[in-house]
N, C-alpha and C positions, 0 to 999 in steps of 0.2 A: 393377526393374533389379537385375542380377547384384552383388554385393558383391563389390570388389577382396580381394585376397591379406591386404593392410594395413589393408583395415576389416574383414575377419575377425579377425587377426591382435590387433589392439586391442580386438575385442569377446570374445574369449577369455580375454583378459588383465583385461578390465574383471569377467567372471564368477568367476574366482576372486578377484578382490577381493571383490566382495559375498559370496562364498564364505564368506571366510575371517573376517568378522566374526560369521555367524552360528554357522560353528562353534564360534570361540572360546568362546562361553558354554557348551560341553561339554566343553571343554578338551580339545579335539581342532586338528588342521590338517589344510588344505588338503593334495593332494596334490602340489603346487607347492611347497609350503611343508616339507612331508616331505623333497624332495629337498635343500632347501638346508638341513636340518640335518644330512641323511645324507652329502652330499658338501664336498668343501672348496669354500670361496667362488669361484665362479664358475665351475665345472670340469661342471656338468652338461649334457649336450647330450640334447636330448628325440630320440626316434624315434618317429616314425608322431603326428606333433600332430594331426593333419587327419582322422587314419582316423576315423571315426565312420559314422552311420543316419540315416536320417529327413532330417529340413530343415537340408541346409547352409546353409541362413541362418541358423538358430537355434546359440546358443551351447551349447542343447541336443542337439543335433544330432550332437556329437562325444562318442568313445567316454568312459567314466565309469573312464579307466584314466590314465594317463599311465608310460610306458616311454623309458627312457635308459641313458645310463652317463655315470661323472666318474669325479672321482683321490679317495679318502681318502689321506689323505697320501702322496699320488704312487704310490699301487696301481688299478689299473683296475680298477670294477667296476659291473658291471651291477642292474638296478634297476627295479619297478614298485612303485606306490603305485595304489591303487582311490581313486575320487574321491568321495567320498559328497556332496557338492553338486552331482553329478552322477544323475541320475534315481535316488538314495541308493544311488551305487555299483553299478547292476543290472549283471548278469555278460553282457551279451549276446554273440550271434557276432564282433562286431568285436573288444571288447574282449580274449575268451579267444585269440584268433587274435594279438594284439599282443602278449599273455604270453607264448603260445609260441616268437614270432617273437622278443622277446628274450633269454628261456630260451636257444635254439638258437645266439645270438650270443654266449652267456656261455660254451656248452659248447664253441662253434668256438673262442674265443679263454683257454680254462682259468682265467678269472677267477671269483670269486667271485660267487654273484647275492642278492641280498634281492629280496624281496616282503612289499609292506605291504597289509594284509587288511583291509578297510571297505569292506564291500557288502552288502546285504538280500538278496539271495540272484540267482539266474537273472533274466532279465528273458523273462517268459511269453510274450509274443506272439513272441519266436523262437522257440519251439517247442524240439524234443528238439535243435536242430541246436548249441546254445547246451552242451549237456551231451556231446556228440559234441566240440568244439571242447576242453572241459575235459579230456577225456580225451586230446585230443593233446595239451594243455601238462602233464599229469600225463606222459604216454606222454614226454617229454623231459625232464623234470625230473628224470628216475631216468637218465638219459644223461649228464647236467648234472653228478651228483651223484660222479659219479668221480673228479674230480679236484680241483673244490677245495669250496670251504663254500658251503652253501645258509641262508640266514635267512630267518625269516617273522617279520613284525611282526603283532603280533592289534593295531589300533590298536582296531578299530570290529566291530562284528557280521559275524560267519565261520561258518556255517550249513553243513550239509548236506554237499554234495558238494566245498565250499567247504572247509570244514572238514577233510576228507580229504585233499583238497589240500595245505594249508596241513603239516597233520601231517607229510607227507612230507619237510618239510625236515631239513636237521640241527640248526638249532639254532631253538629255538621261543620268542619274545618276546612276553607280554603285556602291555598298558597297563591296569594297573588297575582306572583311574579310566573306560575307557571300551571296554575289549576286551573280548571274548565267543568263545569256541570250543566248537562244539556240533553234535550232531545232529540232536537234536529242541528246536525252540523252547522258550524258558523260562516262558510262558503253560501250556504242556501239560505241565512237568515239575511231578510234588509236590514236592520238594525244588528249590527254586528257586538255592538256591547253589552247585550242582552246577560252573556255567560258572562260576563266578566266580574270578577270579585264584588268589587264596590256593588253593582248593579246585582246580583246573586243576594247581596247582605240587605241590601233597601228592600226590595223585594219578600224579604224571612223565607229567604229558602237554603240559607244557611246561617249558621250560627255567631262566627268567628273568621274573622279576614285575618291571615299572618302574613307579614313581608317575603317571606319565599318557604323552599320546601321544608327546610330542615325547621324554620321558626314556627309552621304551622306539626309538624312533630313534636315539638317540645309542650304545646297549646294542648296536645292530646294526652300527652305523659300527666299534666299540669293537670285538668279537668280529671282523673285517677288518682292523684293524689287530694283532691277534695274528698274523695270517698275512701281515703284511707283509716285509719287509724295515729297514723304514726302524725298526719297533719293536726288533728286534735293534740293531742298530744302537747307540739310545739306551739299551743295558746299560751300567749301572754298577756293576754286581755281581761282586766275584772268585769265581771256581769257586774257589778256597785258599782263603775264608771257613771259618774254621772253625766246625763246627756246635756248636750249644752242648746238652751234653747236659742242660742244667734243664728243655727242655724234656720231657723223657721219665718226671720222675719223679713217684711219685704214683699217681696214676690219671688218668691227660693226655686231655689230647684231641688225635685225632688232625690236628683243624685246626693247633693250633701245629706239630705236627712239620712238617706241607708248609708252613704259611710261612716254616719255619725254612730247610726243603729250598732252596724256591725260588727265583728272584732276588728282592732284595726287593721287594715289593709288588702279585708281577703276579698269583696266583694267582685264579681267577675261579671260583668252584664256581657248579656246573651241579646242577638241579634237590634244591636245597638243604634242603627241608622235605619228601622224598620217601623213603623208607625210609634211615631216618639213619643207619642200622649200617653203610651204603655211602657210601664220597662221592667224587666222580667231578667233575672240571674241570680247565681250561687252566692252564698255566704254562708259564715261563720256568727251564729251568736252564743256566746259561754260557750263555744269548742263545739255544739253543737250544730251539724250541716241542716239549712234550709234553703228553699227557692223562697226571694222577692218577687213578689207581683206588686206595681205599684202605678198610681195616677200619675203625671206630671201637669202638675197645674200651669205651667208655663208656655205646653202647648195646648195651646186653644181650653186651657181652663182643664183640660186633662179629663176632656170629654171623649166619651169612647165612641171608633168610629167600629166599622165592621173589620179594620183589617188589625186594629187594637183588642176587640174579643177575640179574634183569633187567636193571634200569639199568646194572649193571656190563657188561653183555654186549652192552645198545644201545649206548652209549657207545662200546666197546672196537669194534665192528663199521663205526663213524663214521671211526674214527681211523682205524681200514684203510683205509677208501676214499680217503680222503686222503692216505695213509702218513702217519703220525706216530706218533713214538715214544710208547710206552706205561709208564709209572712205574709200578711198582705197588708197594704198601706196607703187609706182611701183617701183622695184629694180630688175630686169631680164634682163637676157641673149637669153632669147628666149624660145624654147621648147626642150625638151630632145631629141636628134636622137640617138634610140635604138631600135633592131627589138621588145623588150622586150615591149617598149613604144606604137608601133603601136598595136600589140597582144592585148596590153589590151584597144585599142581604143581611140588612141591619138583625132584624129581627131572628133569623136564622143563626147568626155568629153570637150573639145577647145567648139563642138558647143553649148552645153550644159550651159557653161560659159558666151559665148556671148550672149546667149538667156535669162539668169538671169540679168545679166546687161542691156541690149534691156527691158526687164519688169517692169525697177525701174521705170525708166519715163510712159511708159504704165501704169503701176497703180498710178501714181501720187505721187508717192515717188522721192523718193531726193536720190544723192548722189555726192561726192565731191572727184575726183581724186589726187595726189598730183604724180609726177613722184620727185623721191628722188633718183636717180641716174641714173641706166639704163634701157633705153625702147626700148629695140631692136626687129625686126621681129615680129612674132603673137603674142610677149607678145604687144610689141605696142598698138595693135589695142584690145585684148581679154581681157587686166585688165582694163576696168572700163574708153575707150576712149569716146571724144567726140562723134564718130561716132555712136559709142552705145546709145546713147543719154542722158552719163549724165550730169549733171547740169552746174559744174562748173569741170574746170581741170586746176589746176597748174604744176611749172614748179621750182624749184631749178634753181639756177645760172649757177650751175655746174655740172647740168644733161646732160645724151646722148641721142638722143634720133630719132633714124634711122630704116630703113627699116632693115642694116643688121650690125653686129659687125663690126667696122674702119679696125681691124686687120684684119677680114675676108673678109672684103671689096676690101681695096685695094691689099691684097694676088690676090683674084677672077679678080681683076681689072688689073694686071697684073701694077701696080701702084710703085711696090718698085723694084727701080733698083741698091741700096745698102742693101744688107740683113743688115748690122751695124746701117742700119737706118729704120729699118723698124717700129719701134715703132715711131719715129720720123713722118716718113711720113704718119700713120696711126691718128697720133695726128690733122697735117695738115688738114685731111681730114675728122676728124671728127669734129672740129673747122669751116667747109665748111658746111659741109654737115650734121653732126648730133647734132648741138648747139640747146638750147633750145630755141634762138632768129631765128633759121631758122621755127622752127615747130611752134611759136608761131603767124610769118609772115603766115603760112599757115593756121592758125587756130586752129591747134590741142591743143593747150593750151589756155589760156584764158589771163594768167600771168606768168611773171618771177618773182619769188620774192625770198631774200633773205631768208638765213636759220631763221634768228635769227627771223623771219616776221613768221615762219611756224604754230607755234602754233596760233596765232593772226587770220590770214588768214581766216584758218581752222575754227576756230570759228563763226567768223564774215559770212562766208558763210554760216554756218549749223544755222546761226541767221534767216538770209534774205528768206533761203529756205524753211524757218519753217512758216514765217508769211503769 
């Protein structure tokens, strides 16, 4: 005899209970359980419960996906989680047909969508039709991806084509303690730490390392609430804050200067163990959302290497699709010279860079330069100049800012005829030639403005550019 609605109903509910206790010994959840840590309590509504294969009698029977939407704090946003207590998550035709179908509902209504990734891979006996299905929910995902943020959680094992998938998003979560992102299984790889977290985040081939399943959920809910409203909102930060220049002295780091920049607290760096001479994440300035793109002069002088234009350039390519303002905060020596550099396509990742920044204006977005010490050679022109065409570019008091280093200059110049003064005469000539009152005569800045001015500035630009 046929099962009513309501003994299905409770024998669905009865399976992710057993579910969920044997996950937990992996310190992983349910995909039932995903949802109610990604959304606010009680605000999640499932789509397509029933769709499934095989024996609708069986609790196995139904697809190994679960699709919805709820409020993170009163923002609408779409949502799958893979159910690995489900035939371990297999990707069958039902299941990629339900991603799509909600994919397509996030893109019709310009909300945000996550997906959480725990599945062994294709389920075989559908055949090629199962991989034809992936390629529609990839084939929408990139339609999706226009207007507002896409997140992928790696809770669990994300394989293959899966994997591809998954990458496509903008912002990429892994759970440490039990995520995997990969191409070829880790049986067949000789280096077996390849997929592993840490390794995955040095790498920039994800975003964000969380300590296990549920903390890298809460990192996705968290990245949807920067694009909220209701986060603005709860700014308590004066754009008049005056900035404080101790952060600058020394040989700094460039983390303090953006915390100093941004409202406090909100700053969130994005692929953070990943060529460090770059650092690139969300913030809050006056309430308002932008991406940091920034030098760090402490590595290697915050000379950009080719895998430093990259991130900068995917990053900066994210934000366009989205429109959001772009910060950028120039501290470089120039570009790496090493055969090591050219091999991996210096010149090709440099164009790369300049063509994300050339696109902010093209798409009608905004961004606001700030040189904060030194702007020498193709970092000059490559982080985010007027030439490129953005918005507005400042200038520090006490910034450099030349075609080539003072020191390498007047070396080449044949300029110092006291080695004992060569720093001396290099100062001379950088005081001539690479003051911020010379580049500003020429155009290339807009303004000198004092440190203490910096956070103010900054603001007050990303005001004007917004209205």
């Amino acid at each position: 005899m046929s099962k009513s609605i309501s003994e299905l109903r409770k024998m669905l509910n009865q399976r992710t209970n057993d579910a969920t206790s044997v996950l937990k010994k992996n310190e992983k959840l349910s995909a039932r359980q995903r949802m109610d840590v990604i959304f606010d309590q009680g605000t999640f509504v499932e789509i397509g419960a029933f769709v499934g294969s095989g024996d609708a009698e069986s609790a196995d029977g139904y697809g190994a996906v679960i699709t919805g939407y709820g409020s993170i704090d009163g923002y609408l946003v779409f949502a799958f989680a893979q159910d690995y207590s489900r035939l371990h998550g297999a990707m069958s035709v039902e299941q990629t047909a339900k991603i799509a179908n909600v994919i397509q509902m996030a893109a019709e209504k310009g909300t945000p969508l996550i997906g959480v990734f725990d599945s062994a891979g294709a389920k075989i006996d559908d055949g090629i039709a199962t991989l034809d299905n992936l390629g529609i929910a990839i084939s929408t995902l990139t339609e999706c991806k226009l207007d507002e943020p896409t997140i992928a959680v790696i809770s669990g094992p994300c394989g293959g084509a899966a994997a591809v998938f998954a990458s496509l998003f903008d912002y990429k979560i892994i759970a440490k303690k039990s995520g995997s992102l990969y191409m070829t299984p880790k049986i067949v790889l000789e280096n077996k730490e390849l997929i592993e977290a840490d390794e995955l985040l040095g790498n920039g081939f994800v975003d964000l390392v969380a300590d296990n399943d549920e903390a890298a959920c809460k990192e996705a809910a968290d990245i949807c609430r920067y694009y909220s409203t209701t986060f603005v909102d709860n700014n308590n930060d004066s754009p008049e804050r005056e900035f404080s220049a101790s952060v600058l002295s020394g040989d700094y780091d460039m983390h303090d200067v953006i915390n100093e920049l941004v409202d406090k607290g909100t700053f969130k760096e994005l692929q953070s163990t990943h060529a460090k001479a770059m650092i690139t994440g969300l913030g809050f300035i006056d309430g308002i959302l932008c991406g940091i793109v920034a030098n760090n002069r402490v590595k290697n002088g915050g000379k950009i290497c080719p895998c430093a234009a990259k991130k900068a350039s995917e990053f900066i390519n994210m934000l366009n699709r989205t429109c959001l303002p772009v910060v950028t905060l120039v501290d470089s020596e120039g570009v790496v010279t090493a055969d090591k550099a050219e091999l991996k396509g210096l010149a090709k990742n440099l164009a790369g860079l300049c063509e994300a920044y050339s696109d902010i204006s093209i798409n009608g977005c905004s961004g606001v330069t700030v040189v904060i010490g030194n702007a020498f050679g193709t970092a000059l022109s490559a982080m985010g100049s007027k030439s490129l065409g953005i918005s507005m570019s400042y200038a520090l008091d006490n910034a450099r800012i030349g075609v080539i280093n003072p020191m390498t200059a007047v070396e080449f110049l044949d300029k110092v005829e006291d080695e004992s003064k060569s720093k001396e005469t290099a100062k001379e000539w950088a005081d001539k030639y690479s003051s911020p009152l010379a580049a500003a005569r020429e155009g290339f800045v807009d303004d000198i403005i004092e440190t203490s001015e910096l956070r103010a500035r900054v603001a007050a630009s990303l005001l004007m550019l917004q209205t």
